[in-house]
N, C-alpha and C positions, 0 to 999 in steps of 0.2 A: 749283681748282674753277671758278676764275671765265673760264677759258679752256675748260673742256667748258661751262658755262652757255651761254658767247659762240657758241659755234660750233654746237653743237646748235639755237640759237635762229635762229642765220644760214641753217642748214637747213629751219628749219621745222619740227623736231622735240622733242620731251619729252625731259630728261637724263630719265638713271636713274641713280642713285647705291647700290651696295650696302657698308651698312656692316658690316663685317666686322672687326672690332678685338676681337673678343672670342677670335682666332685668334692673336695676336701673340703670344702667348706658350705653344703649342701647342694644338691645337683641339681637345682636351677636359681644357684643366687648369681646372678650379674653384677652386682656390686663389686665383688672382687676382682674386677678387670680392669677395677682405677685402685684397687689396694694397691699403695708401694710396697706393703710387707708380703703381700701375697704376692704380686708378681715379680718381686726382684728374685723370691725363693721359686717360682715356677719357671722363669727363664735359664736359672741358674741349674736349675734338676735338668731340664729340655737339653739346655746345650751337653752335660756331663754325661745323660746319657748317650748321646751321638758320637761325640767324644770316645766313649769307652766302647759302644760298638764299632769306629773306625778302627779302634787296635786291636779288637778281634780280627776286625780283617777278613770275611769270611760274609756270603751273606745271610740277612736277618730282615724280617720283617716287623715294621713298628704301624699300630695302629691310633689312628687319634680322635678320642676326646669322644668315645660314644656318648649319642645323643643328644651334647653339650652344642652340637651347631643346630639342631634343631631345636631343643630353646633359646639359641640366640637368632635364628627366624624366625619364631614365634613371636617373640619379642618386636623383633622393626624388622621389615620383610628387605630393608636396605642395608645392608652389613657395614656401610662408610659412615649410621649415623649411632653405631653403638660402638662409644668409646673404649679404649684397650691401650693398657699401659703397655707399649712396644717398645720403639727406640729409647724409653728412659732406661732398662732394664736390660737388652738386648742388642750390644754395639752391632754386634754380626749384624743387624737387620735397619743401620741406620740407611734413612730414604723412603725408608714403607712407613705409610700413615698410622697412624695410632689408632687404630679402628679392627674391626674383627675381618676387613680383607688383608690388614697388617697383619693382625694374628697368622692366619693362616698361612699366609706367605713366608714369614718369618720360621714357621717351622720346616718349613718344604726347604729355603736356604740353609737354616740348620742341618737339617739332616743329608744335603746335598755337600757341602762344605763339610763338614768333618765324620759322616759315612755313607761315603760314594757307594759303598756296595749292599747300602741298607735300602730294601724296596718301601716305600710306606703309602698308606691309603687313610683316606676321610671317614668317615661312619656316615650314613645316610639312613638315616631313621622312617623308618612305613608312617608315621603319625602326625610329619615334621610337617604336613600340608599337601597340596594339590603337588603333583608329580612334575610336570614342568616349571613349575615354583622352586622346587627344591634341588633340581638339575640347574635350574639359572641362577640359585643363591648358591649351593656350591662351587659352580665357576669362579664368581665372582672372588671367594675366600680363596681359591686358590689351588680346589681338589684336584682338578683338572692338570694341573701339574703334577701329580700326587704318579703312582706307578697303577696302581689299585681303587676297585671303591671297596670299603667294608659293610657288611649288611647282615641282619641275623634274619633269622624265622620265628625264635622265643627266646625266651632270656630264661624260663626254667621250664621244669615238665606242664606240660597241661595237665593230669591228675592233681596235680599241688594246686590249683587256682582252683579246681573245681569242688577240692573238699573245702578249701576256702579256711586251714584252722591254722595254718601255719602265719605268722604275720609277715611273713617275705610274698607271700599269696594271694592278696586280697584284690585283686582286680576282677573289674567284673568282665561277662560277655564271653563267647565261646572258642576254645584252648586246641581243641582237638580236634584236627582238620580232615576234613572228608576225601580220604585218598581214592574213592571214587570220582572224584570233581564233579560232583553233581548238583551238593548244596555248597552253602557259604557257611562258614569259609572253609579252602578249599588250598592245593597245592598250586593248583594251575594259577587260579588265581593270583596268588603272592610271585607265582616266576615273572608273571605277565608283567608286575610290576617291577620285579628286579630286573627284566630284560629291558625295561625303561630306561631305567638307570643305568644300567651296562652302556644303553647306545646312546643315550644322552649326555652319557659323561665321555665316552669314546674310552672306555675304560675298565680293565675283567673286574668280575668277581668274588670276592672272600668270604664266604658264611660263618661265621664267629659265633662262642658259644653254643653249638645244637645242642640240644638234652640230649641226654642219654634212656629217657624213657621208655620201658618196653610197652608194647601195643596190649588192648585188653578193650572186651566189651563193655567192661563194668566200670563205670566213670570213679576220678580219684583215686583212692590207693594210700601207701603208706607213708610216711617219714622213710624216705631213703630209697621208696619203692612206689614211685610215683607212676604213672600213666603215662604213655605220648608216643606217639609214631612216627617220629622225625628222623630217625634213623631207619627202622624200616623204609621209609618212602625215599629216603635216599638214597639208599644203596641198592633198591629194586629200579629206580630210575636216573641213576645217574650223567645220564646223556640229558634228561632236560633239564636238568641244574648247569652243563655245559652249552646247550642252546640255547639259553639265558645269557649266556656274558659269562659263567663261573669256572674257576683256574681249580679252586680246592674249598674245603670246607674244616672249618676248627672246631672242635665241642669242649664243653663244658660247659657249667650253668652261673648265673650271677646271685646264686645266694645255697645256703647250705640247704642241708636235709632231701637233696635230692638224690634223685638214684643217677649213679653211679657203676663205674664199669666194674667195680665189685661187690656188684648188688644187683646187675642186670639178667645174672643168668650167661653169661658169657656172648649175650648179642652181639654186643660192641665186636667182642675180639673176634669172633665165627663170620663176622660181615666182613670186616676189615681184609681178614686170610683170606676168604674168599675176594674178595675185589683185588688185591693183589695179584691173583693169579691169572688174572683177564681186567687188567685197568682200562679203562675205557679211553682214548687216544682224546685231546684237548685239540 
């Protein structure tokens, strides 16, 4: 940690840290929230990391547990009646119930207690259910305390879903979104929804993961040089990504073989220069 701390700071930049350990043992087993070996080692990494970003000293943003609260609403849409090994595991957080509104609380105390000056936000997933369902289940865990909500657009290029040959790919239904807003799906669309969330939770926005994909008529594409418009359309409109609830946006993708900012043709970096030089005011 203390080598991205170092180097992100050498830069002049914010880490980002997403915790993700609620995946280590398949991303939607709930069993592991009553393992003592699992979550005496989960409490124990949570607090060390907060821990080690207080002595940075500096701040950072931590994200948590994409997706992993929308399988545990999927699961029991009451978060008090799905159990969670807490206070056996995590004295910092004795008094909150052993249930996934412990959980969540118990991280928000974490990271409040030993990194005051680390901002962190919930994931709130498009799939997780009905929209005011999933603003009232995340209350409840505790996001609303949180600084941030986190939210993506895709987890990789839409050309890699559409050739469909990669096995990080195989989902079905359609990737590549009509920057006309005309048909579905569509950008406007997805803001509509994230601007839900935004006001529902009383709370900005962070886009996590964008592809890096460059735009093209021709659906699919290659290993490394996949399809997608997500950057284009961000960076031609980035005022309604901020009249949505949105602070900033992170890219990168959740699985290999995709394209890449050295492999884009230099979109990323010619976008990027350019919006530096006229940023649009939050």
């Amino acid at each position: 940690m203390n080598i991205l701390t170092d180097s992100a700071a050498a830069k002049g930049v914010t880490p980002m840290f997403t915790l993700y350990s609620m995946a280590a043992w398949d991303e939607n087993n709930l069993s592991v929230l009553t393992n003592d070996t699992y979550m005496a080692a989960y409490w124990s990494g949570a607090k060390l990391m907060f821990q080690r970003l207080g002595a940075f000293g500096k701040p950072a943003v931590v994200h948590f547990e994409p997706d992993f609260w929308a399988y545990t609403q999927q699961a029991n849409a009451d978060p008090t009646k799905q159990k969670v090994a807490v206070t056996k595991h995590a004295a910092d957080c004795a008094g909150l119930p052993d249930d996934v509104t412990g959980l969540g609380k118990c991280l928000v105390k974490l990271a409040r207690t030993y990194a005051p000056k680390t901002l962190i936000g919930f994931h709130a997933s498009g799939w997780a259910g009905d929209t005011a369902a999933t603003v009232a289940y995340l209350k409840k865990i505790g996001a609303a305390e949180a600084d941030l909500m986190v939210i993506e657009t895709l987890d990789r290029d839409a050309g890699c879903f559409e050739l469909g040959t990669d096995p990080n790919c195989k989902r079905t239904g359609k990737f590549y979104w009509d920057e006309t807003n005309t048909t579905s799906p569509n950008f406007k669309e997805h803001l509509s929804w994230a601007k839900a969330i935004a006001t529902g939770m009383d709370l900005p926005l962070l886009w996590w993961q964008m592809p890096f994909g460059v735009p093209s008529d021709k659906p699919g594409g290659t290993a490394g040089h996949y399809r997608d418009n997500r950057v284009r359309y961000l960076f031609s409109h980035v005022a309604e990504f901020v009249a949505a609830g949105g602070v900033g946006a992170v890219f990168g993708t959740g699985a290999g073989n995709q394209t890449y900012i050295t492999t884009d043709g230099d979109q990323f970096k010619n976008a990027v220069t350019k919006y530096f030089a006229a940023p649009t005011p939050l």
